[in-house]
Structure formats: C-alpha cells, structure tokens
C-alpha positions as CSV (number, residue, x, y, z in Angstrom):
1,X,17.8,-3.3,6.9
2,X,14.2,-2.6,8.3
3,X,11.4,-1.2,6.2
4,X,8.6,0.3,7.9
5,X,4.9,-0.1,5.5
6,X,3.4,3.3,5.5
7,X,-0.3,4.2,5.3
8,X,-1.1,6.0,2.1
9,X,-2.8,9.5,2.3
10,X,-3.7,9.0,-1.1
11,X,-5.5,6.2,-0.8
12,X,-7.4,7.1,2.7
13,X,-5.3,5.7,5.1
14,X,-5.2,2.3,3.3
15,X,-1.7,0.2,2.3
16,X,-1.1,-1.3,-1.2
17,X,-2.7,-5.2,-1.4
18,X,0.9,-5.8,-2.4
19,X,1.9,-5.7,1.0
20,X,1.1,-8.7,2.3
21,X,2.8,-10.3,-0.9
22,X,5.8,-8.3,-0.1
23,X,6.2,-9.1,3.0
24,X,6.1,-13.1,2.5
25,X,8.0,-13.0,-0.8
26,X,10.7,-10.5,1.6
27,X,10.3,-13.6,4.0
28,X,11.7,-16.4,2.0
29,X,14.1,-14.6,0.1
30,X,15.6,-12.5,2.5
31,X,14.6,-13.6,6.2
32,X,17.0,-11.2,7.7
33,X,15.3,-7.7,6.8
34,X,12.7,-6.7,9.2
35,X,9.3,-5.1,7.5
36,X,7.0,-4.3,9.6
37,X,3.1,-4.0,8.5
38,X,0.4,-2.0,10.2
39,X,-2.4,-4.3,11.6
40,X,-6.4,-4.2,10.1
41,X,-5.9,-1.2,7.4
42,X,-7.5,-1.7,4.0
43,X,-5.9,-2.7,1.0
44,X,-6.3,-0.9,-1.7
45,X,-5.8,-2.5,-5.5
46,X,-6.2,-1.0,-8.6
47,X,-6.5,-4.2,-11.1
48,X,-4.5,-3.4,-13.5
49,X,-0.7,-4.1,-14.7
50,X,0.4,-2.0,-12.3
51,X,2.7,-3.5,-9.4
52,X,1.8,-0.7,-6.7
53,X,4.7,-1.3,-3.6
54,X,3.7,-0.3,-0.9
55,X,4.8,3.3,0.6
56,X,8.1,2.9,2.7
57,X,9.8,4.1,5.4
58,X,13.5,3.3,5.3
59,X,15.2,3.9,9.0
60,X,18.6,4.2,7.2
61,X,19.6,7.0,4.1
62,X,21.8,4.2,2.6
63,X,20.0,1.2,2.1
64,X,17.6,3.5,-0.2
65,X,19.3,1.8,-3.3
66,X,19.3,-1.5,-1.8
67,X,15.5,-1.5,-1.3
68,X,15.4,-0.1,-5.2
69,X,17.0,-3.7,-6.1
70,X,14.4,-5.6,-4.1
71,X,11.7,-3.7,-5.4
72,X,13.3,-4.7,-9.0
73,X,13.7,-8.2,-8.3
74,X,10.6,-8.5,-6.4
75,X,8.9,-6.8,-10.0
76,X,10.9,-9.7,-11.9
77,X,9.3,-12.3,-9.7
78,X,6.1,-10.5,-10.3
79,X,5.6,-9.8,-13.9
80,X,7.3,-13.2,-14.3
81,X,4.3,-14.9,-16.5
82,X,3.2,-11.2,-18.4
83,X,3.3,-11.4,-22.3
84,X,5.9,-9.6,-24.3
85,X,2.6,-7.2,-25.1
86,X,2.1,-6.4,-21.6
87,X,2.3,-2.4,-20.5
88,X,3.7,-3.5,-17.1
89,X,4.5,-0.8,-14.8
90,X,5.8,0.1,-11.5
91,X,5.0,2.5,-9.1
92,X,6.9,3.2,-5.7
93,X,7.5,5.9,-3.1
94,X,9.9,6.1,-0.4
95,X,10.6,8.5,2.5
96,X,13.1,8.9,4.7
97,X,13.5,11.0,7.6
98,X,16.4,12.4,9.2
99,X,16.4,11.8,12.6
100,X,18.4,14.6,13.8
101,X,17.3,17.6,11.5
102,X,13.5,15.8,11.4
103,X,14.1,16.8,7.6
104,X,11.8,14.0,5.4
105,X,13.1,13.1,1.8
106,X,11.3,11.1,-0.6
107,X,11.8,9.5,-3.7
108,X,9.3,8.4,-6.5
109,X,8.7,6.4,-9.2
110,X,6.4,5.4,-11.6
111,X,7.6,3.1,-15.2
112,X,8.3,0.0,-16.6
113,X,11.0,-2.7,-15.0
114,X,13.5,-1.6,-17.5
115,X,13.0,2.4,-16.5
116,X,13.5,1.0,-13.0
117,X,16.6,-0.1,-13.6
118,X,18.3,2.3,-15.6
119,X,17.1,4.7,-12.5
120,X,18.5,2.5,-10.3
121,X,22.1,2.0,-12.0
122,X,22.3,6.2,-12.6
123,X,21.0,7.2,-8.9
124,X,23.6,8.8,-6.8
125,X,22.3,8.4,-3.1
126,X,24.4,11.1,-1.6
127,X,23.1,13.6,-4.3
128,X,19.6,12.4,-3.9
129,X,19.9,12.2,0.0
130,X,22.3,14.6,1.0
C-alpha cells in the first residue's frame, strides 16, 4: 500500500501537524507501506482533542478500508493517555482517483474512535467505491 499526504485547500495549502507523527508512527509499525510527505508546507494544528489525519491519497480503491484500520489504531495509540471525560474526536478525508475514468471519490469522517469503528465494520468498499 502507498499513501500519498495531500495539501489541504481548507487549510491554505498547508498539511495536518499530524503528519509528521504519522508518518514515523507508520514507520515503526508498518515499515512496508510507503507514505510520502510534501516537503517545507506548513502545518496546521488546531489544539484541541481533535486527531486531524492528514488528507490522503490512496493509489489503490481497495486498501480504502485498510487505511480506515490504521487510522483507528493509529487514534488508539493516540488518545492512549485521554481521561474517560475526554470528547476525543477524529477527523479524516480520503480521495481516490480513478486512473482510467480520471473520476475522484472521496470519503469523510468526523467522530469519536468508537463511531470510527462501527463505520469501519458496516462500510462496503465496492458500494462506496464502485
């Protein structure tokens, strides 16, 4: 699998200061998946409990829900040390674009690690990206 970190629009051009954290914690974990990070943007952050991954580009349809189980594993790892009080949420985009039809597809986001989950286990990727 390769991911390919996206600049945001939203956000000027910038990438999510997760990135880098991503990318290292992608690293150890799982050495052979390729993500690749555009040089000198700026980070944008927005301190709060929000875990903002990085916008995406996945080079294959498929591995859409495998990257969804990194992302909640990688939001595991994060929120690891939060108190039980803690509104932790997570906030994700992903596009995908179809290399012969130049058709772009995108999924979204935004909840706790539980909503994630419950997503994840209910998606059907040929619905979503067929």
């Amino acid at each position: 699998m390769k991911i390919e970190i996206m600049e945001d629009d939203y956000y000027s051009g910038s990438i999510s200061s997760e990135s880098d954290a991503f990318k290292k914690w992608m690293k150890i974990k799982y050495p052979d998946i390729e993500i690749l990070v555009p040089e000198n943007k700026s980070r944008f952050d927005l301190h709060d409990k929000t875990l903002i991954m990085p916008l995406v580009t996945l080079l294959a349809d498929m591995s859409l829900i495998n990257y969804l189980n990194l992302v909640l594993e990688y939001a595991n790892f994060y929120f690891r040390g939060s108190l039980k009080s803690d509104l932790n949420e997570v906030s994700l985009r992903v596009s995908h674009r179809d290399p012969t039809s130049g058709i772009v597809k995108e999924f979204e986001f935004k909840g706790s690690e539980d909503a994630l989950e419950k997503c994840i286990k209910k998606i059907d990727v040929n619905k979503l990206m067929g």
